[in-house]
N, C-alpha and C positions, 0 to 999 in steps of 0.2 A: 079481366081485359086490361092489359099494359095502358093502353090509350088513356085510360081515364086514369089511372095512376100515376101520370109526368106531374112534373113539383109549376110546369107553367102549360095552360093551354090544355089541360086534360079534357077529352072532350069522350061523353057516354055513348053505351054502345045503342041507348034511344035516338040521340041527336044524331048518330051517323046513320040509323037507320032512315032518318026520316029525310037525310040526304041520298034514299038507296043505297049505302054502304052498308054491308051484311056481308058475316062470313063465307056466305056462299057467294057473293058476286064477287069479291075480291080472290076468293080461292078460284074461280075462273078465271080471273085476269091473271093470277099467277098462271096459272096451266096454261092460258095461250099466249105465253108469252110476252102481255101488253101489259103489264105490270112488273117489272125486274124489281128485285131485290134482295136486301141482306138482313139475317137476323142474329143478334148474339146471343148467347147462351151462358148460364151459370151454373154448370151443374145441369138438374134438368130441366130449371125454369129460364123462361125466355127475359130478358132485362132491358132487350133494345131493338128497335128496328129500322129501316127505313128503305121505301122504294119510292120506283118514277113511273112517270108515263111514256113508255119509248114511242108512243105514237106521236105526241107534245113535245118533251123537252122536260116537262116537269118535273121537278122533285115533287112528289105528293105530300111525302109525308116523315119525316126522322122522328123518334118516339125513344125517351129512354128513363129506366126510373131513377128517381134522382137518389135513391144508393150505389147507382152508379156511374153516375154524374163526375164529370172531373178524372179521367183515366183516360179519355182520348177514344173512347168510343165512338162517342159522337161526331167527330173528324175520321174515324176511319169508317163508319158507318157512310157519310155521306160521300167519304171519297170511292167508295165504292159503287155508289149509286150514281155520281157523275161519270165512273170508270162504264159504268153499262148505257148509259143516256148516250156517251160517247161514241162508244161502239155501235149503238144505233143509228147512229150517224147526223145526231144534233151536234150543233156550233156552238147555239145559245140555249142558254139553260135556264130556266124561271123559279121561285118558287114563292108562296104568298110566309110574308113576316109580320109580327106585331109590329107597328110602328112607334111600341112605346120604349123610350131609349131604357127604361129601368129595367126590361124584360130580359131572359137570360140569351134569348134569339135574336135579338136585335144584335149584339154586341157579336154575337159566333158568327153567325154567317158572314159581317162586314169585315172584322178580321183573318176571315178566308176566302177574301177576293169578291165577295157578290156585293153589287152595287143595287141602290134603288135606281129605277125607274118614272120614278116622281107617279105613281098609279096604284090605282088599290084595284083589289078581285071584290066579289059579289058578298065575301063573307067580311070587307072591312080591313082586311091585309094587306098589309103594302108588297107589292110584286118587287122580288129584288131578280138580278137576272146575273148569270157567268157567261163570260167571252172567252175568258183566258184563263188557262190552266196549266200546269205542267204537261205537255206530252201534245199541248193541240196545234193542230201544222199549219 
């Protein structure tokens, strides 16, 4: 499983199960739709992902291993998933962040526009949120 493989934040497929995240509720939410997103490839192993919630606004989740860390994946991974959050027809976009400034999330997302919130979610993460983007009217 990718997820528990990121070099910050890897979290196991016990822990998300016991949050109800399991392959099979996610691959439903893919199918209907209420989950968009994008995945990269290397060859024939997966290295990165990331989707929203088009019901929300959310970014859920960006995932990448850290061999391939540093290539701009992870900027076109999320710009992807703000590109579909968009088209769903959010404004504002959320996602929860470490609030610790050494972490490698803190420093990415701030450098691409998403501001704190001055607020945390239920897991301790500070909610950072987008306004403004390229392309929003």
């Amino acid at each position: 499983m990718l997820r528990g493989r990121t070099r910050e934040n890897a979290i196991s497929a016990e822990r998300l199960r016991s949050h109800g995240i399991t392959a099979r509720s996610w691959g439903d939410d893919i199918a209907s739709g209420s989950l968009p997103g994008h995945i990269c490839l290397d060859g024939a192993g997966m290295v990165g992902y990331g989707f929203g919630d088009a019901r929300t606004g959310e970014v859920v989740v960006l995932a990448l291993l850290p061999s391939h860390e540093c290539r701009g994946i992870g900027k076109e991974l999320l710009s992807r998933v703000v590109r579909d959050l968009q088209v769903a027809g959010h404004r504002r976009l959320f996602l929860g962040c470490s609030p610790d400034p050494s972490s490698r999330s803190y420093g990415f997302y701030r450098h691409l526009g998403w501001c704190s919130t001055d607020t945390f979610d239920r897991y301790g993460d500070e909610v950072l949120e987008l306004t403004q983007w390229p392309g929003l009217p």
